[in-house]
C-alpha positions, 0 to 999 in steps of 0.5 A: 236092231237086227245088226246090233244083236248079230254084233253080240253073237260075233262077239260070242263066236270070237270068244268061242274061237279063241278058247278052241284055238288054245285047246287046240295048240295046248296038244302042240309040242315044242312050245316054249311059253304055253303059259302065255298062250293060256294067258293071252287066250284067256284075256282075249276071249274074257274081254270079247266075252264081257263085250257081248255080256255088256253090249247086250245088256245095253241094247236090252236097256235101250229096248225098253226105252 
């Protein structure tokens, strides 16, 4: 099961990345919709987040199984 667990820590590492690159381009000037950067930043990076929460509470359930 060693691929499923590095599954769950890309997914965490995307979610990381994603909330840097929205810090990074919020010191940014001349951005028109820095709110849609916030929001889409926060959507992508929730979702990949709540991905690896629930694959790996799958994987946790079908360990003890």
């Amino acid at each position: 099961m060693k691929i499923n667990e590095e599954i769950v820590k890309w997914l965490m590492d995307v979610s990381k990345y994603v909330v840097t690159a929205v810090v990074i381009s919020s010191f940014l000037t001349g951005l028109k919709e820095v709110w849609m950067i916030y929001v889409l930043g926060l959507l992508i990076s929730g979702m990949a987040f709540g991905g690896a929460l629930l694959y790996a509470r799958y994987l946790k359930i079908n360990q003890k199984n």
